[in-house]
C-alpha positions in Angstrom: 40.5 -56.2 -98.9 39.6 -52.8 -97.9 36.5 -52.0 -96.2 34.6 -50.1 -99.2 35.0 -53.4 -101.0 33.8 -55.3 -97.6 30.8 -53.4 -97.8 30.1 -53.7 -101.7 30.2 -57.3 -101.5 28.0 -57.3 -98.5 25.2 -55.0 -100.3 25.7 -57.7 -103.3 25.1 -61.1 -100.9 21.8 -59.6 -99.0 19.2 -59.0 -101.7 19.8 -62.7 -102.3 19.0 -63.9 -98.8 15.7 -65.3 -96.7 15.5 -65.7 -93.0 14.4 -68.2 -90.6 10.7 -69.4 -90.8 10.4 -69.1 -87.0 11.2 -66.8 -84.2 13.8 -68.2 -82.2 15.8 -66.9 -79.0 18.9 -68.9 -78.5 21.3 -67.7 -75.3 24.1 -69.7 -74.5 28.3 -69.9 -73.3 31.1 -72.2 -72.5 35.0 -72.2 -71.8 37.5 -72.1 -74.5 41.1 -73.6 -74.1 43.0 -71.1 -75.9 46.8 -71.7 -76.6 48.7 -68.4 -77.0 51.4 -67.7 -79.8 53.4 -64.8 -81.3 55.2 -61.8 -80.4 53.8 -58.0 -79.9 56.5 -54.9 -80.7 56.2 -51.0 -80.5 57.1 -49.0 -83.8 61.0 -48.8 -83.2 61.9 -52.0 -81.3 64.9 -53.5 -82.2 62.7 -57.0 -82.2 59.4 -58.6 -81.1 58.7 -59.8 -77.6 57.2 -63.3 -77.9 54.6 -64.1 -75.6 55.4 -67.9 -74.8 59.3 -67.1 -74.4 59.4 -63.6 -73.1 55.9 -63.0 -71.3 55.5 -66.6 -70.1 51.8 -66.8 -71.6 50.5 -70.3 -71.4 47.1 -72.2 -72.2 44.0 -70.8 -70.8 40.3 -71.8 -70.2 38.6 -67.9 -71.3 34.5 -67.9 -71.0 32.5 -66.8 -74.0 28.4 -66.2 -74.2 26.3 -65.3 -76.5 22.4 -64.4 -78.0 21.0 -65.3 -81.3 17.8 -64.1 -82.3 16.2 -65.2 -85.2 12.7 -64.2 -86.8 10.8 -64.4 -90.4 10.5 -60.9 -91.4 12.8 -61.5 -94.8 14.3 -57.7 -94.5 15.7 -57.4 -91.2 18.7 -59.6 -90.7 19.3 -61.8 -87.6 21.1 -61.2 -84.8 23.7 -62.3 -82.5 25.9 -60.8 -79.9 29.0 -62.6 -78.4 31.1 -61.6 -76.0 34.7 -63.4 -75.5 37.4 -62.9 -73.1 40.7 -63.3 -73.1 43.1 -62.7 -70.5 46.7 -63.9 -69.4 49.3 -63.2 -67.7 52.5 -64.2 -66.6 56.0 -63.8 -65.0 59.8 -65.0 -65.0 63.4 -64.0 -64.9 63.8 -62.6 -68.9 65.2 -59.8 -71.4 63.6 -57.8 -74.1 63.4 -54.3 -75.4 59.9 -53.1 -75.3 58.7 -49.1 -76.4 62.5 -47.9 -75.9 62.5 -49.9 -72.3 64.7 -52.4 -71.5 63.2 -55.0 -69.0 65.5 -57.6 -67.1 65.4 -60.3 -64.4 61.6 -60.9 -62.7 59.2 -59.5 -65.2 55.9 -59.4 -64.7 52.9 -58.7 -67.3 49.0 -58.8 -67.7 47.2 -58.9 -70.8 43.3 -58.7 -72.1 41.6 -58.7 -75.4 37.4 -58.5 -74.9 35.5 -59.1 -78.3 32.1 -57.7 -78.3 30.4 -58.7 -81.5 27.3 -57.9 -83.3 27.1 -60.3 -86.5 24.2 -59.2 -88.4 23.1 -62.0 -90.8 20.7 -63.5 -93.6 20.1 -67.2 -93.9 20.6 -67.6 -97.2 20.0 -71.7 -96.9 18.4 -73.7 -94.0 17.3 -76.9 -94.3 20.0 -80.0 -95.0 22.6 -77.5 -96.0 23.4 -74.6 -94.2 24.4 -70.8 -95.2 24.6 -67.4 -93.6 26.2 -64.2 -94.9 26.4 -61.2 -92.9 28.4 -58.5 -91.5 30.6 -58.2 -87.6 30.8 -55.4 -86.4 33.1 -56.1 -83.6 34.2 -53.6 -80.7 37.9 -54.3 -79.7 39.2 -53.7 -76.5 43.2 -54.4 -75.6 44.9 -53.5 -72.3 48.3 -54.8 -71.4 50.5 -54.0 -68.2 54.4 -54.5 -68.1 56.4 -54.4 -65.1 59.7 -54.6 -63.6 61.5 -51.5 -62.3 59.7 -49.7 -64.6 55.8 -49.7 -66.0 54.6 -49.9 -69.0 51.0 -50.0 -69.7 48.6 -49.3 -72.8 45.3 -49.9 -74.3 43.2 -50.4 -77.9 39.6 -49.4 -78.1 38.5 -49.9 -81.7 35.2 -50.9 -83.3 36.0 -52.7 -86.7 33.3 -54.0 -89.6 34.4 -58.1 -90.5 32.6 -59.9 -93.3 30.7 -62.6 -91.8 29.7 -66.3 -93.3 28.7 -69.6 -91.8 28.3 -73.1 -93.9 27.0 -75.8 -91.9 25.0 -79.3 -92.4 22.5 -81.4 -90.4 23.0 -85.3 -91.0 20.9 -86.0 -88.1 17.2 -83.6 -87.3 18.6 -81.3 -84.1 22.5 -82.0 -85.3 24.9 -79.8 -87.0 27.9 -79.5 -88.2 29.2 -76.0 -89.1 32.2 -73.9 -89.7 32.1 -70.0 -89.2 34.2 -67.4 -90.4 34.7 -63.5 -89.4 37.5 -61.8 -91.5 39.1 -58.2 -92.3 41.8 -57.6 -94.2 43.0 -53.4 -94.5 46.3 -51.3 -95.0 48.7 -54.0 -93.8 47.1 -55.4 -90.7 43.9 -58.5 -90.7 41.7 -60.0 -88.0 40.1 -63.7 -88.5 38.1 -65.4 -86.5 37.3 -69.0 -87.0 35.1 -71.7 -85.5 34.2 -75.3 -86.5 31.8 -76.9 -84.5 29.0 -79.5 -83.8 26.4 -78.7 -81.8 23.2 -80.7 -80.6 19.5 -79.4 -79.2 17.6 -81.8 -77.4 13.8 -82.2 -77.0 14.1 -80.8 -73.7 15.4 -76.8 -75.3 18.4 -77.0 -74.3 21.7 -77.9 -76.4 25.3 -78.7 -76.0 28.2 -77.3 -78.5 32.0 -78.4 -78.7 34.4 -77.5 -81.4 38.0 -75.8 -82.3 37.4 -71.8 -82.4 40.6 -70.0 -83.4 41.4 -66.3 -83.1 44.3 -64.3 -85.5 45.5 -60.9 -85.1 48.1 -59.3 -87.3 48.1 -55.4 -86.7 50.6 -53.6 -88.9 51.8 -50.1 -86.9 48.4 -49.6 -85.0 48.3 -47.6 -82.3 52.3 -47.2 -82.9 52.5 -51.6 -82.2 53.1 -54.2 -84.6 51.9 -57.5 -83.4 51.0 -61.2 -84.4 49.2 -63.0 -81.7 47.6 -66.2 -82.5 45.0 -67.7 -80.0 43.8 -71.3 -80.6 42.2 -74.5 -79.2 38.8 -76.6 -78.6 35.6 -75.0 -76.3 32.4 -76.6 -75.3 29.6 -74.8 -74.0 26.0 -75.1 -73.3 22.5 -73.4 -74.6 19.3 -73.4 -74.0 17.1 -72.1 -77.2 13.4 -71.1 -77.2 
C-alpha cells in the first residue's frame, strides 16, 4: 500500500465517524518486556548480522507513556501522543561483516529506536463494541554504535504517516478488551505496530492496563540498510483519566 492510497482510504473512513460524548484527559505509562529478533545489513553485505547471535541483544523492560484526549466536537478528531523506547545493547567474542567492516573477537554495540506518535482518530462506535479509525503520524528515531578496533555508528530520523484502527469490547461497565493496529506498507519496506490489551478504570480515576504490544520493522535499502527487527512481549502500565 502506498501512502496516496493510505490517505484516500483515510479521507473515505472519517466522514463516517462521531466522537466521544465527553471531554476526557487520560495520561498514563508502564514497562514493556520486549524480546528482540532479526538481523540488520548495509546495502553490500555479504549477509545480515543477527541481533540475538551476533549483537547479543536479549529481553528488555523499555518504558512507554502516553496522553489521550478526547472531546465531542464531531469534526476534530481525538488525540493521543505516545512515546516508546527502546534500547539495548550488548557484547561478546563474535564475527560478522558489517558496511564493508569486518568485526572480530570482543564486540561491543548500542542500539535505540524512540517512537514519537501522534494518532489522530474518530470513534466511529463507543458503547458495547468498540471502533476507532485514524491516522499515526509517527516520528522515527534510530541510532546504533558498533565497536571493536574500529567504530561504526549511524542514525534514522524519519517522520512516517501509518493507518491507524482500534476494535475493542466492554463485557463489564469500566472493562475493555481491545486490540490496536498501526500499519504502513511502501516501495519494499513496512512498519506494524500491534497491541492487544485489557485495561480497567476504577471509581477512584485511575486505571490499570496489561497486554502483548508487538513492534515489526522491515526496511528495504533505507538509508543504504536492509533490516528485519522484530520486538515483542507483554507490558502493564498504569493511568489515571479525568
Amino acid at each position: 500500500m502506498n501512502i496516496k492510497n493510505l490517505l484516500c482510504l483515510l479521507a473515505v473512513a472519517t466522514p463516517l465517524t462521531v466522537n466521544a460524548d465527553t471531554l476526557s484527559l487520560t495520561v498514563g505509562g508502564g514497562g514493556w518486556n520486549a524480546s528482540p529478533s532479526g538481523d540488520i545489513k548495509k546495502i553490500g553485505d555479504p549477509a545480515g548480522v543477527d541481533v540475538n547471535n551476533n549483537l547479543f541483544w536479549d529481553t528488555e523492560t523499555q518504558g512507554y507513556f502516553y496522553a489521550t484526549l478526547e472531546h465531542p466536537i464531531p469534526i476534530l478528531p481525538n488525540a493521543r501522543l505516545m512515546l516508546t523506547q527502546i534500547d539495548q545493547s550488548g557484547s561478546g567474542n563474535t564475527s560478522f561483516i558489517f558496511d564493508g567492516d569486518t568485526y572480530t573477537g570482543n564486540v561491543s554495540n548500542s542500539f535505540s529506536i524512540e517512537t514519537l506518535d501522534l494518532i489522530l482518530y474518530y470513534e466511529v462506535l463507543d458503547n458495547i463494541v468498540s471502533l476507532d479509525l485514524g491516522l499515526n503520524i509517527r516520528n522515527l528515531q534510530a541510532d546504533y554504535t558498533i565497536n571493536d578496533s574500529s567504530n561504526t555508528t549511524d542514525s534514522l530520523d524519519e517522520t512516517i504517516p501509518m493507518l491507524y484502527g482500534l476494535v475493542g469490547f466492554s463485557p463489564l461497565p469500566d472493562l475493555i478488551i481491545s486490540g490496536e493496529l498501526s500499519y504502513i506498507a511502501y516501495s519494499g519496506s513496512s512498519i506494524s505496530d500491534l497491541t492487544a490489551k485489557i485495561a480497567y478504570t476504577t471509581n477512584f480515576f485511575v486505571g490499570f492496563e496489561a497486554g502483548y504490544r508487538q513492534q515489526k520493522y522491515e526496511f528495504d535499502d533505507v538509508s543504504d540498510t536492509d533490516a528485519k527487527l522484530d520486538f515483542d512481549g507483554i507490558f502493564a502500565g498504569a493511568y489515571v483519566k479525568f
